[in-house]
N, C-alpha and C positions, 0 to 999 in steps of 0.2 A: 306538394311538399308539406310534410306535417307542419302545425303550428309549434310556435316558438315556446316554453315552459316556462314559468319563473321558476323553477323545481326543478331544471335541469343539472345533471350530475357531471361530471368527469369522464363518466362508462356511456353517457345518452351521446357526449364530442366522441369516443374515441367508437363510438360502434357506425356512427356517422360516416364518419372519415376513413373507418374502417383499418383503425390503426391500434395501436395497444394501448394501454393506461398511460404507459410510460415514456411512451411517443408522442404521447398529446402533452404532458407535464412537458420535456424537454420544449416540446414546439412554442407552446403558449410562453414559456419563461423566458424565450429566445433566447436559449442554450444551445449550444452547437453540436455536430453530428446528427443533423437534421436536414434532411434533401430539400431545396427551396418546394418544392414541388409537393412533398409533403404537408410543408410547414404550412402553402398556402391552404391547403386543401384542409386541414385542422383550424387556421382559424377561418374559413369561410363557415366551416361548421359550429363555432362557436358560437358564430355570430348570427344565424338561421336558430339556433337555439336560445340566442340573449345568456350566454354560459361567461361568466366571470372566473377566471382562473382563481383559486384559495390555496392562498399557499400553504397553509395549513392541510389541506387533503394534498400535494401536489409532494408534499414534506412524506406522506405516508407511502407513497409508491416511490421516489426517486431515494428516501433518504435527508433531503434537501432540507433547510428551513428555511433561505433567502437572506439573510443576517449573517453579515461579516463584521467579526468585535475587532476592535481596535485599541492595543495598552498605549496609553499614552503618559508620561511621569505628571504632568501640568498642563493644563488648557492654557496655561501662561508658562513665558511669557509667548513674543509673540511668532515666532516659526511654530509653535506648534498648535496655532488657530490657522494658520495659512495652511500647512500640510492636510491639517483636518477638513478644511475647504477642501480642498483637491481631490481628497478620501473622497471624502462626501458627492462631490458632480458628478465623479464618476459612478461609482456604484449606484446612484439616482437612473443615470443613465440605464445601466443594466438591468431597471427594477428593483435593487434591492437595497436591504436595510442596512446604517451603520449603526454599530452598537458600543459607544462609547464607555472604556472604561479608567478612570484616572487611578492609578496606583499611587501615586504621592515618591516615595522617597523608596530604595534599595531595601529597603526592609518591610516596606508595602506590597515589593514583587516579589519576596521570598514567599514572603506572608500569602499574597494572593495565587503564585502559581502550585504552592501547598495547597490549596484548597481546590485547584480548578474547576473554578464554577462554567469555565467556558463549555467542557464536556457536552455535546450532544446538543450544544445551543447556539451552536453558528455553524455556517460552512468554512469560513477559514479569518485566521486572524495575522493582522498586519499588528508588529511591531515595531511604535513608533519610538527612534533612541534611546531603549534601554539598556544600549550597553551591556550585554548580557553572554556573562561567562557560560565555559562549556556544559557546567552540572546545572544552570541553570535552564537553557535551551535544551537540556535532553530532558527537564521533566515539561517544558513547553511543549516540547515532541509528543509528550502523554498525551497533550490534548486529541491527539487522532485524527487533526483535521490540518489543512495546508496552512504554513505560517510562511509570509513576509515580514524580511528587516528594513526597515527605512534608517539608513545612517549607519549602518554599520553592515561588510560586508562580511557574510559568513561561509565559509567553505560548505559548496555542498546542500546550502539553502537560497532558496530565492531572496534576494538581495537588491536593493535601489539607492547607491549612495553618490558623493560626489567623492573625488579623491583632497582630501581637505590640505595634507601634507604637501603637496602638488603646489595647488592654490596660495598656501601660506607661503611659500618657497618665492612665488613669481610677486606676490603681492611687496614682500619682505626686499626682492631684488628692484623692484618698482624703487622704493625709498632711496636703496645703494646706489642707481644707476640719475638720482637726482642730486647725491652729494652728501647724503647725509652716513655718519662714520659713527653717532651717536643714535642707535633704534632701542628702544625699549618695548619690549612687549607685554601685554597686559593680559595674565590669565585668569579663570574666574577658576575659584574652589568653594565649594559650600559643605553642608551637610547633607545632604540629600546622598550620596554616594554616585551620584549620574556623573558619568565624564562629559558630556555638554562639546563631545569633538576636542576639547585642549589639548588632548594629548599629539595628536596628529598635527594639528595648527600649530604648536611652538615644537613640537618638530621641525615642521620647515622650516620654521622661524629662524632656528638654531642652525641647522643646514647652509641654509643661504649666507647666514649672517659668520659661519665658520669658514666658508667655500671663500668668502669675500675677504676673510683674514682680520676680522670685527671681533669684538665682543661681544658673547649677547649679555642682555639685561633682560631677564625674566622677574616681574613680579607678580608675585600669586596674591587674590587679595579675593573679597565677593562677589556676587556675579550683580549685571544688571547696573541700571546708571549711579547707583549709590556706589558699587563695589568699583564702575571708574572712575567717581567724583574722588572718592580718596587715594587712589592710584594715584592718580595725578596731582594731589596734595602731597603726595610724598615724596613725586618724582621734583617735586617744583622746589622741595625743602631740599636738597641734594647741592653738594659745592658746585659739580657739575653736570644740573641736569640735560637730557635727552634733550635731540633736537626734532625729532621725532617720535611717536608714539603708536604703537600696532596693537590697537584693541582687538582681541578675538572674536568680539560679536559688536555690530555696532550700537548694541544695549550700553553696552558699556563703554564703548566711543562717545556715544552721546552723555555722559556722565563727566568725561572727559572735557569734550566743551563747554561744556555747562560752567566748568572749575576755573578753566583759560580766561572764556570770558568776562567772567567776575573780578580775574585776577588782572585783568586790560591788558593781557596778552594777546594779537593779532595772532589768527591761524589763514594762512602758512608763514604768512612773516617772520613770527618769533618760533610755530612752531608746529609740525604739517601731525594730522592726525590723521590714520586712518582705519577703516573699518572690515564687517566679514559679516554678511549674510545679504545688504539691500534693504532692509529695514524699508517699510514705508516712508517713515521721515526721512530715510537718508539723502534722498533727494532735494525734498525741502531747506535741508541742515547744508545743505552743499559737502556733504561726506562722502569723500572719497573712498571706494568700498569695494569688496572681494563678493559679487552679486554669484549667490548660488540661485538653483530655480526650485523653492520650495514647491508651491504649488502642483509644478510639474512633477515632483519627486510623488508628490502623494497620490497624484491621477494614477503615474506610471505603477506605484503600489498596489492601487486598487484592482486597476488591468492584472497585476500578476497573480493577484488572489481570485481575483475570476477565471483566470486560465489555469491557475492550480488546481481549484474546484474539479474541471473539466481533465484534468491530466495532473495527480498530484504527483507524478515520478519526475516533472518536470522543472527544473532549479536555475532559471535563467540569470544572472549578475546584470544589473543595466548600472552602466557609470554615466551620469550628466556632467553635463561638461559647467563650470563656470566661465567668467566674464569679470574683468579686472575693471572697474568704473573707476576712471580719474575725475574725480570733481573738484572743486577749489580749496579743499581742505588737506592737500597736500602739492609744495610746489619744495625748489632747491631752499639748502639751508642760509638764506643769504642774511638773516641776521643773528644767525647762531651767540657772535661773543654780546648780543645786548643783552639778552635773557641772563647771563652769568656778572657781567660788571656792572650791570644797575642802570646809572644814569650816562653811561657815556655814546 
């Protein structure tokens, strides 16, 4: 057996193994459409040679560069460090690169998908909740390379969301079905132009809370535990405030508590609060919560952008299911008139 090179090439593996350029890239990068039998026999060859795959030459014969870029609006708050987690394990998995890029605000993505710098510098990019209308996603499409949505399901692209309307709906009937007649729901609106899912979530909201023959109480206010510290300062200044309260993220559930408890309000006694996402602290916080599976959402993203790579005609929708967690921050309204008449 010849000895081994440190000088060995690409063409020393593939004339080895006796296989093409482009059969040893696919083999080594463990990309599929590769017969085991093959794949073994390339890298036994590699490895008789001490040959380290470059993706950079592997990029010149497949096409490939290994780097899947990812838009993300904010690294904060925090579902979108757990997604990115999830991005991240997996494509690790695969060998390859995540290429993070932070667009900032709806006019960052105008701004940045004009300029597509992605062009010819990834294999495929996952879009994390940008929300992104049709003339937008068609110059996304310019980029030429396979795109995933996370949180937003798009006709006819690969897609990874939860059904949020759904979720709102059963979380919203949770409250109804303990007695409460008085829900208030809490939406976040800012600047940035991102819909952050509200739209869908106080849909339910509104659903459930119309099906049930209620009123709803939508107040729109900022996002994050600040935007429901003064929700809740508002709802409390009210002749007659809510006996319940349905934050849309529990960012701002926790905002929420924060206000009650200063104000020596007892949750759920005077007044059940509940939340939407699982928050790490929600647990801690004893909040009662609409647990979607971030994480999982972003693994299952990265999987699609790896299988798009390999077969871009292909446009799979994956719905994850949520999970309705009752925790102590939500029970029946059983001291509803103390909250309204004070001391009695």
């Amino acid at each position: 057996m010849a000895a081994a090179s440190p000088h060995s090439r690409m063409s020393d593996v593939a004339d080895r193994a006796g296989v093409s350029l482009s059969t040893v890239s696919r083999a080594l990068r463990g990309a599929p459409g590769v017969a085991p039998e093959v794949r073994e026999r390339v890298q036994r060859a590699a490895a008789e040679l001490s040959y380290v795959v470059s993706r950079n030459a592997s990029g010149l014969v497949t096409g490939a560069t290994g780097r899947v870029a990812v838009l993300v609006p904010f690294l904060q708050p925090w579902f979108f460090g757990v997604a990115l987690a999830g991005i991240g394990t997996r494509l690790r998995q695969a060998d390859l690169d995540m290429l993070v890029y932070q667009v900032g605000d709806m006019r960052g993505v105008e701004e940045y998908l004009g300029e597509l710098p992605l062009r010819r510098n990834v294999d495929a990019v996952i879009a994390l909740s940008l929300d992104l209308d049709e003339g937008e996603i068609a110059v996304l499409d310019e980029v030429g390379v396979p795109v995933v949505f996370v949180s937003q399901r798009i006709p006819e692209r690969a897609s990874v969301f939860i059904d949020n309307a759904a979720a709102a709906r059963s979380a919203t009937r949770h409250l109804l079905n303990l007695g409460h007649t008085s829900i208030a729901f809490v939406q976040s609106a800012d600047s940035t132009g991102f819909a952050w899912s509200s739209a869908e979530r106080v849909n339910g909201y509104r659903e459930a809370m119309t099906d049930a023959g209620v009123r709803p109480q939508v107040l729109v206010g900022e996002s994050g535990p600040r935007g429901g510290a003064l929700a809740a300062g508002e709802l409390l200044s009210r002749a007659e405030p809510p006996t319940a309260i349905f934050a849309e993220s529990d960012d701002v559930a926790m905002g929420v508590l924060r206000v009650l408890q200063r104000s020596g309000l007892a949750v759920p006694e005077v007044m059940s609060v509940l939340g939407f996402d699982n928050h790490d602290m929600a647990e801690l916080l004893d909040l009662s919560t609409v647990a979607q599976p971030v994480s999982e959402m972003g693994a299952v993203a990265a999987r699609l952008a790896i299988e798009a790579v390999a077969d871009p005609a292909a446009v799979p929708h994956v719905e994850l299911a949520t999970n309705l967690l009752v925790r102590g921050s939500t029970a029946g309204p059983r001291a509803a008139t103390r909250l309204v008449s004070g001391n009695e």
